[in-house]
C-alpha positions in Angstrom: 39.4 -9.3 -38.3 40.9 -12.5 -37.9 44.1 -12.7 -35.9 46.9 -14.0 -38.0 48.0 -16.8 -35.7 48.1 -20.2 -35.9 50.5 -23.4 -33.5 49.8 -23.9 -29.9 47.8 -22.3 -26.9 50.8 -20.6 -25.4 51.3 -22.3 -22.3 55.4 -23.0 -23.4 57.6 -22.7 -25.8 56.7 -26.0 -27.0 53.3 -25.0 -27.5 54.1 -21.8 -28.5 51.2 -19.3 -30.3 52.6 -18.7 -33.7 52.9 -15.5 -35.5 51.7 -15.8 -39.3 52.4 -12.4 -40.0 55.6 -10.1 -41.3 53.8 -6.9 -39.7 53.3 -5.6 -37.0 53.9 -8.9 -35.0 53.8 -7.6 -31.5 50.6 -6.3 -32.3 48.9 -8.7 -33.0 50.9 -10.6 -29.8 48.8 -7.8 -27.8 45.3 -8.8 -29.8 45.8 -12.0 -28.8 46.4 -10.9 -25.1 42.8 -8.8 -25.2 41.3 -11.8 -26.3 42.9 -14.5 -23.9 42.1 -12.9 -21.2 38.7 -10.6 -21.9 40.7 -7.4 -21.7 41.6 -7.9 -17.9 45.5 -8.6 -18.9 48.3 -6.4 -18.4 51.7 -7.3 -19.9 54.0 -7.2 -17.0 57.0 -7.7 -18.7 58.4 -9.1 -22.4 61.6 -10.7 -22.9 63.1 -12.7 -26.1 64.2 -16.3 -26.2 65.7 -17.7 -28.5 65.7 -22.4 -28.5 66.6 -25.0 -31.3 67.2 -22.1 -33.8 63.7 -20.4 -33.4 63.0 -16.6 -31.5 60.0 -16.5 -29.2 58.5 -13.5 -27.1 57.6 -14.5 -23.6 54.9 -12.5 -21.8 54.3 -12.2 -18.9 50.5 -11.0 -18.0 48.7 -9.8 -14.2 45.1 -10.0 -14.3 43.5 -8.0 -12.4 45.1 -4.6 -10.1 45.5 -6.6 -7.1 46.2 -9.9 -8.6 49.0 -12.1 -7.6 48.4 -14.4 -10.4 50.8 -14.0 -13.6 50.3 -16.2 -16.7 53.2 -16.3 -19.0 52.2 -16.5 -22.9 55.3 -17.9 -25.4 54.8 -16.6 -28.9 57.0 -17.8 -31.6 57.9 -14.5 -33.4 60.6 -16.1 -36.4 58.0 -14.8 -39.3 58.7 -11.5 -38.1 61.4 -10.9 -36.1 64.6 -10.2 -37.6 68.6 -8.5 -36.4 
């Protein structure tokens, strides 16, 4: 199935991973996840931004059980996120 995403890599808001979808949106933010980082990520934490008129998820992801590393992922959720 292919993942309804299209925009950056992730890495900020600026190159935020866009969300092409009206449905279930944080799924497929957790799809992507799986596939980023082979399964080994767990979100850590998710907290909403919002910049220059646009909403974004940031996620925060530990790989590994004894990792210190975290990664943070920036989605742009504005297809489906809504008050």
């Amino acid at each position: 199935k292919r993942l309804e995403i299209s925009g950056g890599l992730g890495t900020s808001i600026e190159d935020a991973i866009v969300v092409d979808t009206k449905f279930d949106g944080v799924g497929v933010e957790y799809q992507v996840i799986r596939y980023l980082f082979d399964g080994q990520g767990k979100v850590i934490s998710q907290s909403l931004m919002s910049e220059d008129g646009s909403n974004y998820d940031k996620l925060r992801i530990q790989v590994g059980e004894d990792s210190e590393t975290i990664y943070e992922v920036y989605f742009n959720i504005d297809k489906f996120f809504h008050f």
